[in-house]
C-alpha positions in Angstrom: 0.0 0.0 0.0 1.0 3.8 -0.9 1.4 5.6 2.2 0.7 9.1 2.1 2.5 11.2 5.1 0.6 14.2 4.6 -2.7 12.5 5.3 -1.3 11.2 8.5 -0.3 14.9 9.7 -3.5 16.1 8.8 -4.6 13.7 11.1 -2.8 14.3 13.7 -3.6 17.8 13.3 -7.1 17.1 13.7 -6.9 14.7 16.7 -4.8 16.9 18.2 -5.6 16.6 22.2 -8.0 19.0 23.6 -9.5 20.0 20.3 -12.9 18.5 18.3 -14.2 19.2 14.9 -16.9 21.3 14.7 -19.7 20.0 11.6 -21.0 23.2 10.1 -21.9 20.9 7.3 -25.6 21.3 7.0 -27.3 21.7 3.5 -28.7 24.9 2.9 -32.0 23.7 3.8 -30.7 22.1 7.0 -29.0 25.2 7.8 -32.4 27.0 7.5 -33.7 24.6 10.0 -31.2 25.7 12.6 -31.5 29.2 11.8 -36.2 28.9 12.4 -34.9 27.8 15.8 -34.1 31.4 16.4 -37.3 32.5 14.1 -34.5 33.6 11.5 -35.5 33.3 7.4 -33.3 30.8 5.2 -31.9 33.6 3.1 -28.2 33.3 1.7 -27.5 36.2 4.0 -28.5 35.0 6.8 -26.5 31.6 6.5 -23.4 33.8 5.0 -23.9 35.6 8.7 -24.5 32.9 10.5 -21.2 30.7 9.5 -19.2 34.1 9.7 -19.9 34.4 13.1 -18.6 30.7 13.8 -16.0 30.8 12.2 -14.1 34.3 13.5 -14.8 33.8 16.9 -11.8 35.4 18.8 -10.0 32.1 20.1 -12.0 29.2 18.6 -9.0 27.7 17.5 -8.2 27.0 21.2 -10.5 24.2 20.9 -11.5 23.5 17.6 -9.0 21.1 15.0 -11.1 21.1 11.9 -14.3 22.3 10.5 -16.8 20.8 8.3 -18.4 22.9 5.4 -21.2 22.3 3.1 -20.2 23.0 -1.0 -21.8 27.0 -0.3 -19.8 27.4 2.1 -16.6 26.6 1.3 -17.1 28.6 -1.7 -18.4 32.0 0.6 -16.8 34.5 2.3 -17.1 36.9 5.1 -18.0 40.5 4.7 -14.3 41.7 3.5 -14.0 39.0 1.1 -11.7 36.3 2.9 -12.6 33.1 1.4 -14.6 30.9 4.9 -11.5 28.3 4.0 -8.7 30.7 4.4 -10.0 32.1 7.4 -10.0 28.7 9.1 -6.3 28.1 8.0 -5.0 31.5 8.8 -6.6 30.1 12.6 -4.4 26.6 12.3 -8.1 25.3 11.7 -8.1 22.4 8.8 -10.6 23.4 6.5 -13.1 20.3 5.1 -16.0 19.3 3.5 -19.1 17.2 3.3 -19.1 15.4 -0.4 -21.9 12.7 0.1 -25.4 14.1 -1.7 -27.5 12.9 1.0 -29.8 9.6 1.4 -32.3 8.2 -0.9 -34.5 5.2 -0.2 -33.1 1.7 -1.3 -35.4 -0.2 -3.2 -36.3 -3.3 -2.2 -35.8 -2.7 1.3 -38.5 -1.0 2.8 -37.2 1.9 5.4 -33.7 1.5 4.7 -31.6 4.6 3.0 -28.2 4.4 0.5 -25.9 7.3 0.7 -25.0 9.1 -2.7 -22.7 11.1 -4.4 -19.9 9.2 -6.2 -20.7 10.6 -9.5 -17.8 12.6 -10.4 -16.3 12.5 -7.0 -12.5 12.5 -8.2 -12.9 15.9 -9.9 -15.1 17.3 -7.1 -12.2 16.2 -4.5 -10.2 18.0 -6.8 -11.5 21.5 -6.5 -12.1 20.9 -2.9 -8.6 20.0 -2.5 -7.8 23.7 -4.8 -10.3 25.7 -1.9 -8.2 24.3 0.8 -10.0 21.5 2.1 -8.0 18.7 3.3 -10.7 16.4 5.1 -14.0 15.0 4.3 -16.8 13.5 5.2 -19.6 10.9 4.0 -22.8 10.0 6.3 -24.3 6.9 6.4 -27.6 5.9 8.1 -28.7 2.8 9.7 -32.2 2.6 11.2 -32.9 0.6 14.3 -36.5 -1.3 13.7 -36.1 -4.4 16.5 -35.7 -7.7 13.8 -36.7 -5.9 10.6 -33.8 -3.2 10.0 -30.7 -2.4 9.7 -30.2 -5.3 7.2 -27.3 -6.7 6.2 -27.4 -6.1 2.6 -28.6 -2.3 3.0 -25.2 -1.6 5.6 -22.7 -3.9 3.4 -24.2 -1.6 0.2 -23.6 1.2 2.2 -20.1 1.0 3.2 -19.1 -0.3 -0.4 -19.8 3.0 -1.3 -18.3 4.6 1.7 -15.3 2.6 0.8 -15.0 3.9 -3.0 -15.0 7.7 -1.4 -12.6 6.9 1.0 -10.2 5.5 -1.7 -11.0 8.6 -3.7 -10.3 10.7 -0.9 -6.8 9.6 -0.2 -5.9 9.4 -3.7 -6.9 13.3 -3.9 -4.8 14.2 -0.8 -8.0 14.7 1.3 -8.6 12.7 4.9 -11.7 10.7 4.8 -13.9 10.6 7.7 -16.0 7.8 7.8 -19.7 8.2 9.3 -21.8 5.2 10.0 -25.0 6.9 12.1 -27.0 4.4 13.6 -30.2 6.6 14.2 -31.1 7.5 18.0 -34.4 8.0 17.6 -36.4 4.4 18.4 -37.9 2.3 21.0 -34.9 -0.2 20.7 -32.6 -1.0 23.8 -28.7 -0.2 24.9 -27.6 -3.8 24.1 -30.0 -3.8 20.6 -27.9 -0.2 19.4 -24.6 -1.9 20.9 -25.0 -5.6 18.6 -26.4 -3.2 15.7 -23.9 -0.3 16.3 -20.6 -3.4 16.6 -21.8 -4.9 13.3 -22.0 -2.2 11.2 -18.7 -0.5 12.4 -17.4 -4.4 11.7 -18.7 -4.4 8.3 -17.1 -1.0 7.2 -13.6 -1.8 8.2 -13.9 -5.2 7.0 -14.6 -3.5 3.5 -12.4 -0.6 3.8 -9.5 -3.0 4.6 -10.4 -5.8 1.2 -9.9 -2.5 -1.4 -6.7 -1.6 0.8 -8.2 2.3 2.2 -5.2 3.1 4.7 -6.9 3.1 8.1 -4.3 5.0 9.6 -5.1 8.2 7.1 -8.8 7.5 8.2 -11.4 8.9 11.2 -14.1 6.7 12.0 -17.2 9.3 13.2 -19.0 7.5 15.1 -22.4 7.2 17.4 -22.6 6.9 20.6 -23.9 3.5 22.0 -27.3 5.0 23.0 -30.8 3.6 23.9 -33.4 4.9 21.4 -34.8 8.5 22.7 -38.4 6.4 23.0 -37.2 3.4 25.3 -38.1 3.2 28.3 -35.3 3.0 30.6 -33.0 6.0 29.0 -28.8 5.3 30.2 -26.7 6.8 32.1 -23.6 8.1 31.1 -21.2 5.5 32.5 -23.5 2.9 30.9 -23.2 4.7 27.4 -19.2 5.0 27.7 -19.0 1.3 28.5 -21.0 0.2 25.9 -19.7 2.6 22.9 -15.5 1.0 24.1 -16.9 -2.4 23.8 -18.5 -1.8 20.4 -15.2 0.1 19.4 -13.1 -2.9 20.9 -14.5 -5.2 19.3 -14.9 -3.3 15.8 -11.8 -0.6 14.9 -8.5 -1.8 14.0 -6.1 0.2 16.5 -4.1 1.3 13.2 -7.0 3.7 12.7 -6.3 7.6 12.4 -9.0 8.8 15.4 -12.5 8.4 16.5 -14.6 11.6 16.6 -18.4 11.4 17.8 -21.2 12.6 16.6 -24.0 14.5 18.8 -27.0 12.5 17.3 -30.1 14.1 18.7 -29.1 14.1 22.1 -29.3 17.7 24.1 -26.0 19.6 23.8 -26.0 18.7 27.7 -26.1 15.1 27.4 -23.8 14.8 24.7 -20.9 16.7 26.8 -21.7 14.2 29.6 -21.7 11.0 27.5 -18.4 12.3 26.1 -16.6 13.1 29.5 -17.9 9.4 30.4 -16.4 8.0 27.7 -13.0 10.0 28.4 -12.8 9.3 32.0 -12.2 5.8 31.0 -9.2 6.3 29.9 -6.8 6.3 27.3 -7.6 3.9 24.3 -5.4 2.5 21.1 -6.6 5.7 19.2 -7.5 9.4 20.0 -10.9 10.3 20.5 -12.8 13.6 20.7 -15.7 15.3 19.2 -17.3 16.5 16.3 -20.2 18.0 16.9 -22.9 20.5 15.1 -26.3 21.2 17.0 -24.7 20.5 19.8 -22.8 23.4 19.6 -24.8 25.3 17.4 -27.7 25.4 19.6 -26.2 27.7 22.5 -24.7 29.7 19.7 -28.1 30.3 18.1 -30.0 31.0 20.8 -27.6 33.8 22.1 -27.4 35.1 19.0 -31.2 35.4 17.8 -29.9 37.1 14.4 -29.3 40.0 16.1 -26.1 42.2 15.4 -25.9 43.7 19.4 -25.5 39.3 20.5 -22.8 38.6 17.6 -20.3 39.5 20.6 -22.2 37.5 23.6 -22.8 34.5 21.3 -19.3 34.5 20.1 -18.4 34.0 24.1 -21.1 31.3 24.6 -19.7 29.6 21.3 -16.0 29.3 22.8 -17.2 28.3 26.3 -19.1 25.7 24.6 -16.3 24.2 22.8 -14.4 24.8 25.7 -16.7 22.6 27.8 -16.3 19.8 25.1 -12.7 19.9 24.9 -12.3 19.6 28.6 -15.3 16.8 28.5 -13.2 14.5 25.5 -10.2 14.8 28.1 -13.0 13.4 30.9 -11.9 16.6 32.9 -15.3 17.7 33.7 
């Protein structure tokens, strides 16, 4: 196998201890979403505004590694006409972006989803590569329904296809990060989203090791091992960590670049818990932090409100945020 050195230091970079990558990756119509939580219109501006703020916060490089964009994002700028990527890199902040097209429904299998966007993938990693990026990211989704989903043939479809992008990735320069959500919304159990959660993550790295994907070049993004939001008995933290080390244990090569987390629906409060839990554990074969996006989003939003007076006040409540997750992946809360 090829090795490529510069992927490894852009992993390192991003893993780098007391840091997390924040995923301000949502669509434009995502991004609207966040921005009605605050009662704030979907406009261009408003989202050119909105990712501004984020991203020139005095300090966020303190605690933030890497940053996710969407494709309008990466190509927009702030007010003076900086280019969103070169402001992140003039921070030390790797610049990356989301490349997958989203989910569609797979035919033949009722409630399950495959992931698209290959088409022309090599040239779009290109230009990426030419805007700065240097990492990116592909999302998976596998649905918890007791015996009828996730099947196998829907999550071994899947990371086929997450495997071609991560070849494509590395070939292009460009850090792949891996993202196999298994959905916390459900009725199903802690030990049903741990045998679901260990099976998928085994299926993708069984795959991205037969077509030869350098895992150390590679971050798995990752759930946490979390009863579904509608069981009955929710987890506690220390339950959640235990579960989510046994799942990785038994599922991530140790040659692998870094595992980064995903917020997944949970409260930006329970998230930073479960992810202190997890740390307070101790240190594992590979790095581990965060990458989250509502969950640090939210605070931000609601200080702002899309008001010009808060971009000051929500800039602070952005950095203590991050602060509070940096300090939570090194379990010092």
């Amino acid at each position: 196998m090829q090795r490529n050195t510069k992927l490894y230091e852009t992993v390192a970079a991003l893993m780098a201890s007391g840091k997390g990558i924040l995923a301000a990756d949502e669509s434009d119509g995502t991004a609207g979403k966040r921005l009605a939580m605050v009662r704030l219109e979907n406009t261009p501006e408003n989202r050119q505004d909105f990712r501004e703020l984020l991203f020139t916060a005095p300090d966020i490089e303190k605690y933030l590694s890497g940053v996710i964009m969407f494709d309008s994002s990466i190509r927009n700028e702030t007010d003076d006409g900086v280019l969103f990527a070169d402001v992140l890199t003039a921070k030390g902040i790797v610049p990356g972006i989301k490349v997958d097209r989203g989910t569609r429904a797979l035919q033949g299998f009722k409630d399950e989803e495959i992931t698209q966007g290959l088409d022309d993938l090599d040239k779009r990693f290109a230009e990426y590569y030419d805007l700065g990026a240097r990492f990116a990211k592909w999302r998976m989704v596998v649905t918890i329904d007791e015996d009828k989903t996730p099947t196998y043939e829907a999550v071994r479809m899947n990371c086929v296809m997450m495997t071609r992008y991560a070849q494509l990735a590395q070939a292009a320069g460009i850090v792949p990060i891996v993202e196999p959500e298994v959905i916390h919304a459900g009725d199903h159990s802690l030990e049903k989203a741990e045998l679901e959660t260990t099976r998928t993550l085994q299926i993708l790295f069984q795959t991205l090791q037969e077509y030869r994907v350098d895992l150390a070049g590679l971050i798995l993004k990752s759930s946490m091992v979390l009863a579904g939001d509608r069981y009955q008995n929710q987890t506690s933290a220390e339950e959640v960590a235990q579960a989510t080390l046994r799942t990785f244990h038994m599922s991530v090569p140790h040659e692998t670049g870094g595992i980064v987390f995903l917020s997944g629906g949970q409260s930006p409060k329970r998230a930073t818990e479960n992810l202190n839990a997890i740390a307070k554990l101790g240190a594992q074969p590979w790095p581990i932090t965060y990458s989250f996006s509502r969950a640090i989003e939210e605070p931000f939003l609601n200080a702002w409100a899309g008001k010009s007076e808060n971009s000051q006040k929500a800039q602070e409540v952005l950095l203590e945020t991050c602060k509070q997750n940096s300090l939570a992946a090194q379990g010092k809360l």
